[in-house]
N, C-alpha and C positions, 0 to 999 in steps of 0.2 A: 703381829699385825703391821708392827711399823716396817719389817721389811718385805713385806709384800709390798705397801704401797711406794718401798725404794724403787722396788723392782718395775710396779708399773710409771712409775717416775722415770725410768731410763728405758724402758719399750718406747714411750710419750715419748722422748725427746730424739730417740731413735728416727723415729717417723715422722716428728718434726720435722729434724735435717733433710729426710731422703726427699720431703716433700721440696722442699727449698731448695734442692739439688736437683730434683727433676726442672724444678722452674725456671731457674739459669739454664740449664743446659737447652731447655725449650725456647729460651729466648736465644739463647747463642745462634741456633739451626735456624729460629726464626729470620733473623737481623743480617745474616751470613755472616757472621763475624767468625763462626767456624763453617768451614765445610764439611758437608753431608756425604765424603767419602772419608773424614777420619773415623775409622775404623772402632776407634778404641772406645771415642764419647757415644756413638751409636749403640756399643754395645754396652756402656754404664747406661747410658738413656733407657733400652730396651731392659737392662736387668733390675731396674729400676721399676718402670711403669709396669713388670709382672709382679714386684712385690708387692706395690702399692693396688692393685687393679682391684684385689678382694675387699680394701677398703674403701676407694672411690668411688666403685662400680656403685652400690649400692644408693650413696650418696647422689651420683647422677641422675638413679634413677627416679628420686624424689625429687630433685630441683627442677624447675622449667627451663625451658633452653632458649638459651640467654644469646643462643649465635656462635663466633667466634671466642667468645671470652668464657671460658671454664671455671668456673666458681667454687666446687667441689675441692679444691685442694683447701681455699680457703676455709670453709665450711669444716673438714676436717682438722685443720687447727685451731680453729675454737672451742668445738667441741671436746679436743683431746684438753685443752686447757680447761674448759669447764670441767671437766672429770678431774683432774688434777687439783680444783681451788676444792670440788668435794669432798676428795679423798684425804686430801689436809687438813681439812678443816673437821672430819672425824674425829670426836672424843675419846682417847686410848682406854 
Protein backbone atom coordinates (compact mmCIF):
# COMPACT_ATOMS: atom_id res chain seq x y z
CA UNK A 1 0.00 0.00 0.00
CA UNK A 2 2.61 2.22 0.98
CA UNK A 3 3.99 2.09 -2.43
CA UNK A 4 1.28 2.78 -4.36
CA UNK A 5 0.59 5.79 -2.59
CA UNK A 6 4.67 6.77 -3.45
CA UNK A 7 3.77 6.11 -6.74
CA UNK A 8 0.69 8.44 -6.85
CA UNK A 9 2.92 10.84 -4.76
CA UNK A 10 5.23 11.30 -7.74
CA UNK A 11 2.30 11.21 -10.74
CA UNK A 12 0.91 14.39 -8.15
CA UNK A 13 4.08 16.14 -8.13
CA UNK A 14 4.67 15.31 -11.89
CA UNK A 15 1.61 17.36 -12.77
CA UNK A 16 2.28 19.60 -10.34
CA UNK A 17 5.49 20.96 -12.19
CA UNK A 18 4.01 20.43 -15.77
CA UNK A 19 1.26 22.65 -14.49
CA UNK A 20 3.59 25.44 -13.30
CA UNK A 21 5.53 25.12 -16.40
CA UNK A 22 2.85 25.58 -18.51
CA UNK A 23 2.21 28.82 -16.36
CA UNK A 24 5.55 30.47 -16.90
CA UNK A 25 5.85 29.56 -20.22
CA UNK A 26 2.16 31.15 -20.68
CA UNK A 27 3.21 34.25 -19.09
CA UNK A 28 6.62 34.50 -21.00
CA UNK A 29 4.32 34.36 -24.72
CA UNK A 30 1.97 36.60 -22.67
CA UNK A 31 4.53 39.54 -21.59
CA UNK A 32 6.65 39.01 -24.78
CA UNK A 33 9.51 38.47 -22.86
CA UNK A 34 9.94 35.47 -25.37
CA UNK A 35 8.83 35.40 -28.79
CA UNK A 36 6.16 33.40 -30.37
CA UNK A 37 8.55 32.31 -33.17
CA UNK A 38 10.89 30.33 -30.64
CA UNK A 39 10.19 27.29 -31.94
CA UNK A 40 11.37 25.05 -29.17
CA UNK A 41 8.95 26.87 -26.07
CA UNK A 42 5.95 26.63 -28.49
CA UNK A 43 6.59 23.22 -28.98
CA UNK A 44 7.16 22.35 -24.90
CA UNK A 45 3.95 24.76 -24.58
CA UNK A 46 1.90 22.63 -27.00
CA UNK A 47 3.38 19.20 -25.75
CA UNK A 48 2.46 20.34 -22.52
CA UNK A 49 -1.12 21.66 -22.72
CA UNK A 50 -2.06 17.93 -24.73
CA UNK A 51 -0.87 16.31 -21.66
CA UNK A 52 -2.53 18.19 -19.22
CA UNK A 53 -5.88 18.97 -21.57
CA UNK A 54 -7.51 15.37 -20.29
CA UNK A 55 -7.11 16.76 -16.79
CA UNK A 56 -8.13 20.54 -17.15
CA UNK A 57 -10.73 19.94 -19.70
CA UNK A 58 -12.97 18.51 -17.35
CA UNK A 59 -12.27 20.97 -14.60
CA UNK A 60 -13.23 23.75 -17.10
CA UNK A 61 -16.04 22.41 -17.81
CA UNK A 62 -17.33 22.81 -14.29
CA UNK A 63 -15.94 26.08 -13.27
CA UNK A 64 -17.85 29.43 -14.54
CA UNK A 65 -16.01 31.53 -16.91
CA UNK A 66 -14.12 33.81 -15.11
CA UNK A 67 -12.86 35.78 -18.65
CA UNK A 68 -9.30 35.99 -19.30
CA UNK A 69 -8.11 34.47 -16.19
CA UNK A 70 -8.09 30.34 -16.08
CA UNK A 71 -8.62 29.09 -12.71
CA UNK A 72 -8.45 25.50 -13.64
CA UNK A 73 -4.83 24.99 -13.32
CA UNK A 74 -5.33 26.18 -9.82
CA UNK A 75 -8.19 24.11 -9.01
CA UNK A 76 -6.07 21.14 -10.01
CA UNK A 77 -3.48 21.66 -7.70
CA UNK A 78 -5.53 21.64 -4.78
CA UNK A 79 -7.15 19.13 -5.46
CA UNK A 80 -4.25 16.95 -6.39
CA UNK A 81 -2.90 18.04 -2.83
CA UNK A 82 -6.14 17.25 -1.07
CA UNK A 83 -5.88 13.65 -2.55
CA UNK A 84 -2.32 13.56 -1.20
CA UNK A 85 -3.15 15.01 2.69
CA UNK A 86 -5.88 11.78 2.16
CA UNK A 87 -3.75 9.25 0.88
CA UNK A 88 -1.21 10.01 3.81
CA UNK A 89 -3.16 10.28 6.29
CA UNK A 90 -4.49 6.37 5.50
CA UNK A 91 -3.99 4.01 8.49
CA UNK A 92 -1.44 1.10 7.02
Amino acid sequence: MYALIQIIALITQVIVVLVIVQFVIGLLFSFNVVNGSNQFLVQVYRSINSLLAPVLGPIRRIMPDTGAIDFSPLVLILLLQILMIILTNIPA
